[in-house]
N, C-alpha and C positions, 0 to 999 in steps of 0.2 A: 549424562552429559548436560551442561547447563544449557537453559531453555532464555528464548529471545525473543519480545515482541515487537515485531517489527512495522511499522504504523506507517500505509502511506498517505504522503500533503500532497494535497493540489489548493492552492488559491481562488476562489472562487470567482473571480478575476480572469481566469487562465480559464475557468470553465464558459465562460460569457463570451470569451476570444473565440475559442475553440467553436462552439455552436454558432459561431458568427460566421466561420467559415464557408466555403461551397460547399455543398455535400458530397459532391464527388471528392471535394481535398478532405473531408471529414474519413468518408467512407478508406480512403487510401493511407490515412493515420492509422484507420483502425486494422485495415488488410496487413497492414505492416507490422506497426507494435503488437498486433494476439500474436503472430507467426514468432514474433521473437521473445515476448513472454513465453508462449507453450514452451519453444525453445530453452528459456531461464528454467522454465520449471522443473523438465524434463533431465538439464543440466545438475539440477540441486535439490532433486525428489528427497535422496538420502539424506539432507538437512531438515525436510519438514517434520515437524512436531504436528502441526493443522495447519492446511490451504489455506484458509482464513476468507476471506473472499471482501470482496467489496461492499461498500454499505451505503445507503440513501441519507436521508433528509435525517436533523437531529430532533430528539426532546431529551430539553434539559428538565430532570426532576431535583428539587430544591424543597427546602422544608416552607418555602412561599407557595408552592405549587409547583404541575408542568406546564411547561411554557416551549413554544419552539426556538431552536438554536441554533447557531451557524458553525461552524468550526470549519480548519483545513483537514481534516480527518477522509479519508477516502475510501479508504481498506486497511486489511491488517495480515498479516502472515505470521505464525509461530515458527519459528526458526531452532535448530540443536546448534551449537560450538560450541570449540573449547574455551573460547572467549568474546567477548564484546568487539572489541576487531576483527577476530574473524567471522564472526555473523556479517557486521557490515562490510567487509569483503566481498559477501557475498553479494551484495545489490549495488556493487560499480556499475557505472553505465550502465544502470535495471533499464530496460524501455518506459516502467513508468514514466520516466522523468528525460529519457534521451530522443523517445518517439510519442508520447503521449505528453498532453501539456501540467504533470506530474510536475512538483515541485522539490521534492525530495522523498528518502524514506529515514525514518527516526527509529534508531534501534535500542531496546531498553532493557535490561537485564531483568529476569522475574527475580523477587527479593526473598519472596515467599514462596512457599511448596503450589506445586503445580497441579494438583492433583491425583498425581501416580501414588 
């Protein structure tokens, strides 16, 4: 079955907002969007290739050197469908971006062999 990376955005902007909040509204984002992620996941276990998980801070390596780097890049998940639609099917309404201040998820077809 064809394999999907699915990359989630958050603005770093939306990150600064968010941590700006109360922490009791913090904390009450997060009570709410893990229960309906575990929920997403638990929903579309059978689509996962790798969890993927979330990621920190960047370094960009260049042939100038490594240096640090910003991006919307926040996480990522390996997704199975039969196509490019139906992968992103799957992350309507994701809580990423419905209950967390997630910007979207980017879904990209691997071009190349995946490893198997």
């Amino acid at each position: 079955m064809p394999r999907f990376l699915a990359v989630y955005t958050m603005k770093p902007a939306n990150v600064v907002r968010f941590h700006a909040m109360p922490k009791a509204e913090q904390d009450g984002v997060d009570a709410t969007g893990v229960t309906q992620w575990m929920a997403w996941e638990k929903a579309n276990a059978a689509s996962f290739a790798d969890k993927g998980g979330m990621v920190g801070k960047t370094k960009r390596v260049t042939k100038g050197g490594i240096v640090d780097a910003q991006n919307d890049i926040c996480g990522y998940v390996v997704v199975e469908a039969e196509s490019v639609e139906a992968a992103a099917r799957l992350f309507e309404n994701h809580p990423h971006f419905s209950v967390f201040p997630g910007d979207g998820v980017d879904i990209m077809p691997f071009v190349t062999g995946t490893g198997d």
